[in-house]
N, C-alpha and C positions, 0 to 999 in steps of 0.2 A: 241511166235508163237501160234494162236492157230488158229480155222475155225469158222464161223459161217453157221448153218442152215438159208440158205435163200428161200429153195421152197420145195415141195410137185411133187415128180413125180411121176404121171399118166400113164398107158399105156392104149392103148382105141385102137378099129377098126377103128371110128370114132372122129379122135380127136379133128377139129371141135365142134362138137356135143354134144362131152362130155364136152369139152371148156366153151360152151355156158351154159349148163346146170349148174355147180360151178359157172359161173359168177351170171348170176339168182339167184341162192341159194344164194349166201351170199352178191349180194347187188353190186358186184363187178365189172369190165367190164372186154371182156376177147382180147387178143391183138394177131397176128401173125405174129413178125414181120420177121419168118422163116418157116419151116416145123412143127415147134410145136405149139401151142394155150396156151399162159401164160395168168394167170388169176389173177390179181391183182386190188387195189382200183383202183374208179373210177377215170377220172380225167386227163388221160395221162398215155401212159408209164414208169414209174419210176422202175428203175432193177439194184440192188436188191432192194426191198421195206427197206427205212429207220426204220420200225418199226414190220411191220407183216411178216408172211411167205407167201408167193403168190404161185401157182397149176400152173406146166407146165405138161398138156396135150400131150404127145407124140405119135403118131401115131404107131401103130406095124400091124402085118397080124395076129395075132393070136389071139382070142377071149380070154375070161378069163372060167379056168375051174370053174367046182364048188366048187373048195376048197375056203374056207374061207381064204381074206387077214390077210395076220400075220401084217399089219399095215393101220391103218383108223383112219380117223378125226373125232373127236369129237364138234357141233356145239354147243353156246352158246343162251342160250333165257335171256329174262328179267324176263319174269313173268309164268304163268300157261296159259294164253290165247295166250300170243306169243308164244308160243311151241306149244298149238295145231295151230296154227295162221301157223305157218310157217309149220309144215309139214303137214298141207294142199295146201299150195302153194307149195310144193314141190313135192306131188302126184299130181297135174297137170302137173308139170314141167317133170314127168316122172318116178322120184319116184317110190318103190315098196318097200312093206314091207317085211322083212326076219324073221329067224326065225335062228339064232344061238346058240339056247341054253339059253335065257337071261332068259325065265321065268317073272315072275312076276316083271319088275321095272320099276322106275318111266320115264326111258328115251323112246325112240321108237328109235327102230335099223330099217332102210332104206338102201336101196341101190341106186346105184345112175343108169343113164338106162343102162349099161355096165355090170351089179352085184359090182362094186365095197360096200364094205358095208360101212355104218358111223352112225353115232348115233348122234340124237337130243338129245341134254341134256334137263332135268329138271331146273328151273334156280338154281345158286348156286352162292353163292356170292365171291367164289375164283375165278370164272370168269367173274368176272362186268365188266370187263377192257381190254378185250383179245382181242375184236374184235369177230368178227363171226365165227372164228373158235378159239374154247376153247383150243384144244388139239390137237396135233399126237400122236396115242395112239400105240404103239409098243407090242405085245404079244411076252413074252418072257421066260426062264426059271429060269432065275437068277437074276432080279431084282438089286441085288448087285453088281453082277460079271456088271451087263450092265453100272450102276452108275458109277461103276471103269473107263469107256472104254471114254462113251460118256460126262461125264463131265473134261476129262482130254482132248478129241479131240477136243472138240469144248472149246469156251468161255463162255457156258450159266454156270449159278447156280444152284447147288445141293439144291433144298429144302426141299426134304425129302428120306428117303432112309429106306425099311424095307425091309421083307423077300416077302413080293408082290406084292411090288411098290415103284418104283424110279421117281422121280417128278424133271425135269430140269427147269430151265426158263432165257431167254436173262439177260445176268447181269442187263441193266436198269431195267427187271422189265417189259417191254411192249410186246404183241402182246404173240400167244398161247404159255400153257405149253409143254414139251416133254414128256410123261408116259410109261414109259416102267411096263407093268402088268405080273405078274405069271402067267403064265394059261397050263393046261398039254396036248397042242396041239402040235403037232412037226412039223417041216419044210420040208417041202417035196417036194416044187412044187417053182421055181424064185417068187419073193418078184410084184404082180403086182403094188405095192404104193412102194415109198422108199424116204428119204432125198437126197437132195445134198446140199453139202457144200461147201463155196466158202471161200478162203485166204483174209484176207485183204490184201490194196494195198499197194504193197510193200514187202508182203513177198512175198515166194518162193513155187511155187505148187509142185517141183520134193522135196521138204523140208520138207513138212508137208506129202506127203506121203510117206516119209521115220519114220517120226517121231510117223503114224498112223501105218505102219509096226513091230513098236517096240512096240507099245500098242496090241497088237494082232489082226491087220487087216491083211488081206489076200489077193491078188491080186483074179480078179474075170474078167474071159473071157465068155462075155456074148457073141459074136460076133459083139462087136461094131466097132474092125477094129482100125482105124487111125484117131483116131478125141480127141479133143482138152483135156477133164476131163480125170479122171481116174477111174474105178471101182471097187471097191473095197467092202468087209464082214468082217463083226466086227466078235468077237470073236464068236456069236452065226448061225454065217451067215448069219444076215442081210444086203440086198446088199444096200450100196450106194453110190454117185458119188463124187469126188473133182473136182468141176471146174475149169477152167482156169481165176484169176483174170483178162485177156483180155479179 
């Protein structure tokens, strides 16, 4: 039994809008084919993506405050003129540059038009291979403690684990890594970005959230009501979803 990370959930005013903006960004088309805006490779609907993680855009009525997301993507470049390359197409697209604290480094931290925030990488040759989006970057407290939680829930690999960074990635090998970073920010305000995770077919969704229960997740009433996934906070409170393999 295990789950795998299949998408990237957004909450937006406008989720349309925000939809469109990530498909732009990374190259990708964006699809509706309900109340939400998923965003995955060009090409056709395909869900869950055989190889990457794909952006479901969800509509909500509440803006986002100005706390800083405890979870954001991290983009991939090739070179030093594709990094400035792209986030300049991305300040057209809507783009706005933030200021988190980074100081002096070689990536550019943006937001996306909502304040969601994410980072342009510098290129790096751990991400040659990832697709357009390198990372989900997770801030967290424990690093370790997280390692423990989310490489036992899901199916991805442990690649590296210290006291300030825990590094997952898809068993194959393909599409972004998972990073859960140290940082001394606390949680304070609902998670606006979060994973969901889906069973493969054939297992059992009331199964693996039993089996996430005894890893230290937590049942989590956002006021979703009656609908299909389950919501649930890992050990440190970060929210996120088990879908229904239907």
């Amino acid at each position: 039994m295990a789950l795998r990370p299949v998408q990237v959930n957004i909450k937006a005013l406008d989720g349309p809008a925000v939809g469109r903006f990530w498909a732009e960004a990374l190259g990708w088309s964006a699809y509706s084919p309900g109340v939400t805006t998923y965003v995955g490779p060009a090409g056709g609907l395909v869900w869950p993506d055989p190889v990457g993680v794909g952006i479901d855009v969800v509509p909500v009525p509440q803006a986002k405050t100005a706390t800083k997301n405890r979870v954001h993507l991290d983009l991939a470049t090739r070179s030093a003129a594709h990094q400035a390359e792209l986030v300049a197409r991305l300040e057209v697209l809507g783009a706005t540059h933030v200021d988190v604290g980074q100081g002096e480094v070689p990536w550019t931290v943006l937001a996306d038009p909502e304040g969601n925030e994410f980072c342009v990488l510098e290129p790096r040759e751990v991400y040659r291979d990832t697709g357009p989006i390198a990372a989900v970057v997770v801030d967290c407290a424990d690093p370790r403690a997280m390692a423990r939680f989310w490489s036992t829930a899901t199916d991805w690999t442990l690649h590296e684990v210290t006291d300030d960074q825990a590094v997952l990635r898809s068993a194959e090998g393909v599409g972004p890594y998972l990073e859960f970073l140290r940082t001394p920010d606390v949680k304070s305000v609902p998670d606006r970005v979060h994973l969901d995770l889906l069973p493969y077919p054939g297992d059992d969704q009331a199964a693996e959230v039993a089996r996430l229960h005894t890893l230290g997740a937590t049942d989590l009433d956002l006021g979703q009501g009656d609908v299909p996934w389950t919501c649930l906070s890992d050990p440190e409170g970060h929210e996120f979803c088990v879908l229904s393999p239907s």
